[in-house]
N, C-alpha and C positions, 0 to 999 in steps of 0.2 A: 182580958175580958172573959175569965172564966164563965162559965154557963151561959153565956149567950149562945144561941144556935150559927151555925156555920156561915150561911145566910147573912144574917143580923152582923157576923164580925168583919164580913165582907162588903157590906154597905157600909159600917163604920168607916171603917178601912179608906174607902172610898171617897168618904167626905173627908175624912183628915186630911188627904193630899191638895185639898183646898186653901189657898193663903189665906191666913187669918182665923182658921176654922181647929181649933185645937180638940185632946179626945172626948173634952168633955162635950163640946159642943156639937161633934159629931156625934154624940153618942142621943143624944135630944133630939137632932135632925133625924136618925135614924129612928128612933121612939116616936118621931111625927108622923114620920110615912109608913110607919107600922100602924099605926091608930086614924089614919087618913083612910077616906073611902077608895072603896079598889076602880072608884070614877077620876078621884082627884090622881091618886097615882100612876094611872093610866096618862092622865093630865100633862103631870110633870112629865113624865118620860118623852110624851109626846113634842112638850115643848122643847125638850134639849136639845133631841134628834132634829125637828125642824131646823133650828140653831145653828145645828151641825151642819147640817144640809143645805141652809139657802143663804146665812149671813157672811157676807165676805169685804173685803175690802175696796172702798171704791175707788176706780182706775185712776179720778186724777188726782184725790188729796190725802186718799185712804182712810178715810174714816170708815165707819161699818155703816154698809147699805145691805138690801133687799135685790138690788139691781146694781149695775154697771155705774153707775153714779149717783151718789143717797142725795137726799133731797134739798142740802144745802149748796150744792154744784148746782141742783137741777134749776135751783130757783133763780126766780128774774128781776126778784126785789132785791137780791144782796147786790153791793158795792162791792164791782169788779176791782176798784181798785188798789184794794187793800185786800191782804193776805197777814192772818195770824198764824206764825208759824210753834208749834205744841209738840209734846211727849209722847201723848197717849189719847186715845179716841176719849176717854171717860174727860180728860181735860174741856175740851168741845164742849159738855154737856154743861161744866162747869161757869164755863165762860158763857154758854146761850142762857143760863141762868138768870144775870145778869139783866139782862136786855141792853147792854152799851154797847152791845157789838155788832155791825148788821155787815161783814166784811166775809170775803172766804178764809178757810185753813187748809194749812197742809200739816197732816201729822206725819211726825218723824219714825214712829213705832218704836220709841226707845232714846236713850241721853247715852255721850261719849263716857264709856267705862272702860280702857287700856287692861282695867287687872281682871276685869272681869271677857277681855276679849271682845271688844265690844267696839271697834273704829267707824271711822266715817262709810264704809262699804258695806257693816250691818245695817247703817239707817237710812231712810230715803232723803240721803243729802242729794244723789246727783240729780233724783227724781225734782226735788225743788228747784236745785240751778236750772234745769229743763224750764220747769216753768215761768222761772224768773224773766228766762231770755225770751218767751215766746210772750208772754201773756203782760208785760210790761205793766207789773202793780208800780204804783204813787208811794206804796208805804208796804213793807215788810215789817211786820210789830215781830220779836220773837218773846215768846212766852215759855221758854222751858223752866224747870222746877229751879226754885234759889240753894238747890244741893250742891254740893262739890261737881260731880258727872255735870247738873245742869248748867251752870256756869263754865264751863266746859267748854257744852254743846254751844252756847252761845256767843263764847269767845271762838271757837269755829266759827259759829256762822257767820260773825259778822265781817271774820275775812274770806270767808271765799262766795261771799254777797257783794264786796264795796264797789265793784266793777258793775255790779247788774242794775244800776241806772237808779234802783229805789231807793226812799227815805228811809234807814235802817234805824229800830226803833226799839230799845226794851223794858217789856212792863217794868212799873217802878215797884216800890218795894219798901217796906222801912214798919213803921206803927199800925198794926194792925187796927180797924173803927172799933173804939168803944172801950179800948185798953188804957191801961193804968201806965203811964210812963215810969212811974217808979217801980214797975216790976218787968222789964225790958228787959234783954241782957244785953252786953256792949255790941255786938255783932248788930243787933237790930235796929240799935240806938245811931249805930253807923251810916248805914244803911239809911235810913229815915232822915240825916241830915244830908247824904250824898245827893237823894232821888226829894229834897226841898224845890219849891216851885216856888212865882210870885204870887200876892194875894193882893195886888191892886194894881 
């Protein structure tokens, strides 16, 4: 980044270490908050720190709260008796998307990776059996990613769940809405006749 000032390579810099954020796109991010009022960028900065400062994880499913429990623990309309168990907080958002789901979760902060170092005592598996045993859900759905890791994760959990009294349960999977079955590949095509259901 010849002729950029000092400054400007070190905010680039900065956003590159971003996933997904490569130099060109850092380099536009940084040209925004250069050409941004010094209200707006005062703005941002403010908002990160905050971020930094007050967002954490909450105590019983770890999703991101403001407090000691974010507002899906806190509420009195979910269905105590179902627990979706997930990957990552951004899944959550995925899923309340939706609107089919009015149940709690417990995020795991991550999927089983052996090569990446990554066993059942990086993620909050005992945190879950914790719960499993106290809180006596009807239905454990687990919802981890259809990757290699996720499949994994959920071949774990389903045994060291089978003892904790609930209906062990995982999303299904196959034919995306709205796709062309002629442009499947066989992995998908698999999938979609394994997780078939009745239709009368």
């Amino acid at each position: 980044m010849t002729g950029f000032p000092v400054s400007m390579k070190v905010l680039v810099d900065e956003f590159s270490k971003m996933p997904g954020i490569g130099s060109k796109t850092a380099q536009r991010l940084a040209f925004y908050i250069l050409r941004s009022s010094k209200g707006d960028a005062e703005a941002l900065s403010k908002a990160i720190t905050k971020v930094k400062e007050s967002v954490r994880f909450c105590k019983s499913c770890n999703n991101l709260s403001d407090d000691e429990l974010c507002e899906i623990c806190k509420s009195h309309s979910r269905n105590k008796s179902l627990l979706c168990v997930v990957e990552e907080p951004n899944d959550i958002i995925t899923i309340e998307k939706s609107g089919n789901y009015n149940g709690l979760y417990h995020v795991l902060l991550g999927s089983l990776s052996p090569l990446d170092g990554i066993g059942p005592s990086e993620l909050k598996i005992e945190e879950l059996l914790a719960r499993a045993r106290k809180e006596k859900f009807r239905e454990i759905i687990i919802a981890t990613d259809f990757n290699t890791e996720g499949e994994a994760t959920a071949l774990y959990l389903s045994n060291v769940l089978k003892d904790s009294g609930a209906k062990l349960t995982r999303v299904a999977y196959g034919m995306p809405v709205g796709s062309d079955i002629g442009h499947a590949d066989q992995a998908t095509i698999i999938k979609a006749f394994e997780g078939r259901r009745d239709i009368r």
